[in-house]
N, C-alpha and C positions, 0 to 999 in steps of 0.2 A: 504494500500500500504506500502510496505516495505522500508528501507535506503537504497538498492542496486536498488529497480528500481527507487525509486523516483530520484537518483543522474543519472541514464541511463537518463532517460526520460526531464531531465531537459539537461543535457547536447543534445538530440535528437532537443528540441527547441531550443536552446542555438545553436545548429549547420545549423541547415535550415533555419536560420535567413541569417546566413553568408556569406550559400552556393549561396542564391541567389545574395549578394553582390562579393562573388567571380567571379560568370561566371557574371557575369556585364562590374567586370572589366577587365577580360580574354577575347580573342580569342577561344571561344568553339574548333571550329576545328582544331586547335594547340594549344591547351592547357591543352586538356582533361587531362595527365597523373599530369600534376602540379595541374589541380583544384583538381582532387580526393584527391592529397597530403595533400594540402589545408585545406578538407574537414577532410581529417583523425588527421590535426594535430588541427585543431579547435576543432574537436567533443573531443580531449586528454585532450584541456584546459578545456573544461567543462562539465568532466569528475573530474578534478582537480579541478575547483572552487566550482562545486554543493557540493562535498565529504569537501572540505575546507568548507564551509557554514555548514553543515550538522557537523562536529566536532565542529566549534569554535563557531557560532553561530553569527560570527561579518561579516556582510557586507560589512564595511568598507575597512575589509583585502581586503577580493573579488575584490572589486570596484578600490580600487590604485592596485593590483595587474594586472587588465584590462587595469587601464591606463598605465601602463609602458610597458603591451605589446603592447599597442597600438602604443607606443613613438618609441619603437623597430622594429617595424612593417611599421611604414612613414618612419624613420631611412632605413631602408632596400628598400622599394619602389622610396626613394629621390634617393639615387645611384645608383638603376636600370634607373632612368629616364634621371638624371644629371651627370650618373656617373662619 
């Protein structure tokens, strides 16, 4: 297997993991145009972290790099809730 499909392919897991956390927490029937969103800008990051892993070889980056989007990501979900 190659570096361009192994970074696809991990990013493909990396994104169906998600997907089903997305429509969890969505409204299927009003939401479908934002999950696909969702789903496209997920599958981007890990697109970006597999190819980041795959150059640097450090985990670590990956790993805080996950958490800070994640901080960004409750950041964003707290003001839709509590805005």
């Amino acid at each position: 297997m190659g570096p361009a499909l192994s970074v696809v392919l991990s990013a493909v897991a990396f994104t169906l993991h998600h997907v089903v956390v997305i429509a969890n927490y969505a409204q299927m029937e009003r939401s479908l145009p934002m999950i696909i969103l969702a789903t496209l800008v997920v599958f981007g990051f890990g697109l970006f972290w597999a190819w980041h892993y795959l150059k640097y070889r450090n985990i670590y980056a990956v790993w805080v790099s996950h958490i800070a989007a994640d901080i960004v990501m409750m950041g964003i979900g707290y003001s839709i809730v509590f805005g």
